[in-house]
C-alpha positions in Angstrom: -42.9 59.1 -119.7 -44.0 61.0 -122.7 -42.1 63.5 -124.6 -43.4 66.4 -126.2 -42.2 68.1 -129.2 -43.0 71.4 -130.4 -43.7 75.0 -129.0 -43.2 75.5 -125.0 -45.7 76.5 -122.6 -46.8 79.9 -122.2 -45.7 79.8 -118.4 -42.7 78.4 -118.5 -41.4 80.9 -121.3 -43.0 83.6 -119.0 -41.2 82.0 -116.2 -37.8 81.7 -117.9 -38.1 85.6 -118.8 -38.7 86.4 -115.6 -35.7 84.6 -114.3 -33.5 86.4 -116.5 -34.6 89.5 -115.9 -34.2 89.2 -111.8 -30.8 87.6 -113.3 -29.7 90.8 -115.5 -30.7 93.2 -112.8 -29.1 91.1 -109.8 -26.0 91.4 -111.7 -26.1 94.6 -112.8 -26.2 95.9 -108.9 -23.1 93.9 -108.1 -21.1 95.1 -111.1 -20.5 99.0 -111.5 -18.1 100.0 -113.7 -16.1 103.4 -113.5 -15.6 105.7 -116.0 -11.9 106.4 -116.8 -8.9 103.7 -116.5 -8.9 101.0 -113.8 -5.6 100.8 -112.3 -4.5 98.3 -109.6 -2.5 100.2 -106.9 -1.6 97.0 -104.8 2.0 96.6 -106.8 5.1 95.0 -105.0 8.3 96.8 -105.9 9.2 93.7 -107.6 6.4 94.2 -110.1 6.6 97.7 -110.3 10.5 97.0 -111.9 9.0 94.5 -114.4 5.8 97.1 -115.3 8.8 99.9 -116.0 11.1 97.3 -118.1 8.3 96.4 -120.1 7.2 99.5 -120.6 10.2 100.7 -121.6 10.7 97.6 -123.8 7.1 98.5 -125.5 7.5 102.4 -126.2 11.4 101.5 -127.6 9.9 98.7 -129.8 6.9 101.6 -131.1 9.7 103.8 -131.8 12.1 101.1 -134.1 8.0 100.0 -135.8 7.7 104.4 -136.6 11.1 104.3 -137.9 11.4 101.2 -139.7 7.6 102.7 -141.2 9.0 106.2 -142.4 12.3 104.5 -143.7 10.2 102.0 -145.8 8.1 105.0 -147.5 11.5 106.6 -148.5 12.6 103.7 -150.0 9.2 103.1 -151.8 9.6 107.3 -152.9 13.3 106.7 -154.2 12.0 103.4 -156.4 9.7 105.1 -157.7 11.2 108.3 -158.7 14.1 105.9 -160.2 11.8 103.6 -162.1 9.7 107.0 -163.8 13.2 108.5 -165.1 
C-alpha cells in the first residue's frame, strides 16, 4: 500500500468538478425560491393567538426602545445646554 503525496490526478480533479457541477444544478432544480415574503398559512388558532401576543409584545416593546431613544437625546440636549452656561 503506497501513499502518495503531492498534486492530484488530472482525472480525478476533472471528475470531482464534474460531480459538483451535476450536484449544484441537481439542487438548484429542487430549490426555487419566490420573490416576496414566504408565509406559512397552515396556522392552528392556537398559534395564530400566540403570533398576535407576540406581535403585540414586539411592536409595544419598539415603541418604549423609540421613546426611551428620544427621551435620552433630551436629556443629553438639557446637559449640555446646562454645562455651556
Amino acid at each position: 500500500m503506497s501513499v502518495h503525496y503531492g498534486k492530484a490526478s488530472p482525472s480525478s480533479m476533472s471528475n470531482a468538478i464534474l460531480f459538483l457541477m451535476l450536484c449544484k444544478t441537481g439542487l438548484r432544480g429542487k430549490l426555487q425560491t419566490f420573490p416576496g415574503k414566504m408565509v406559512n398559512t397552515v396556522y392552528s388558532d392556537e398559534e395564530k393567538g400566540i403570533q398576535d401576543k407576540e406581535s403585540k409584545e414586539e411592536s409595544i416593546l419598539a415603541m418604549l426602545g423609540i421613546i426611551g431613544t428620544i427621551l435620552n437625546l433630551v436629556v443629553i440636549i438639557f446637559v449640555y445646554i446646562y454645562t455651556t452656561l
